[in-house]
C-alpha positions, 0 to 999 in steps of 0.5 A: 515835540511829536503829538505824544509829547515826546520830545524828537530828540528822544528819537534822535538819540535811541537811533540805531545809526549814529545816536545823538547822545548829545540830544538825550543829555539835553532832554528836560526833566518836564521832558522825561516826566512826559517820557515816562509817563507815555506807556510805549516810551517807558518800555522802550527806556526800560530796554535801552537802559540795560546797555545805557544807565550812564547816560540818563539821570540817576533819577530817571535810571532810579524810575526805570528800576522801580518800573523793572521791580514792579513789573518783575513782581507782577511776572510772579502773580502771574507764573502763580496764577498760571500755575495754579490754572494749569493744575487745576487744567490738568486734574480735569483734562482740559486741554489749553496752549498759552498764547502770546505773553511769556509764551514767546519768551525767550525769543521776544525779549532775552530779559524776561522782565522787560516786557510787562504782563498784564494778563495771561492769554488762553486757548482751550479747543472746545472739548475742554473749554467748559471744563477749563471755565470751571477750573478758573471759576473755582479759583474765582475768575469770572467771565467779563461781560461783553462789549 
């Protein structure tokens, strides 16, 4: 067991080199609750489940699709939400580039939907930033106090 609790038979059968299949099918199913429930394993399962679904419990594949449904659906609320700023970016001549997140699809991850979003990363150079701000704080973002 490693200090996450992940069991290294895990790590044994998602080597790329000589994979022990054998160490995955002897995983519990305390085991893979501790799996999906540590965020980094879970994304890794989502992409190994892509070429592999025949060798994980049907009810752990069955978690790993809600896992997808759900990420997918958060991609939607955030294509929206950055396509409403963007409009209201362009209306007013604020300048941005998005970085990180869907900006490094497709060469980050060919299936968009395996890499979650959580939120969307801006620059705007100075000339534009407080117009940018005014933008969101009319779509009802708010500055988050600094910590």
């Amino acid at each position: 067991m490693s200090a996450s609790g992940i069991p290294t038979s895990l790590f044994r059968a998602l080597r790329f080199h000589n994979p022990d299949k054998e160490a995955l099918r002897r995983i519990t199913d305390g085991e893979w609750e501790r799996i999906l429930d540590d965020w980094p394993a879970a994304r890794i399962m989502t992409s190994f489940r892509q070429d592999h679904a025949d060798e994980l419990p049907h009810w752990v594949n069955q978690k790993l699709d809600r896992y997808l449904a759900d990420t997918a659906a958060r991609f939607q609320k955030i294509k929206s939400a950055y396509a409403a700023a963007a409009r209201g970016f362009e209306a007013v001549g604020a300048d941005h580039v998005v970085i990180k997140g869907f900006s490094l699809f497709p060469a980050y991850t060919n299936r968009f939907g395996l890499r979650p979003q959580g939120d969307i990363d801006l620059y705007c150079p100075p000339e534009s930033v407080h117009r940018a701000q005014e933008v969101l704080s009319e779509l009802g973002y708010r500055a988050a106090p600094h910590q």
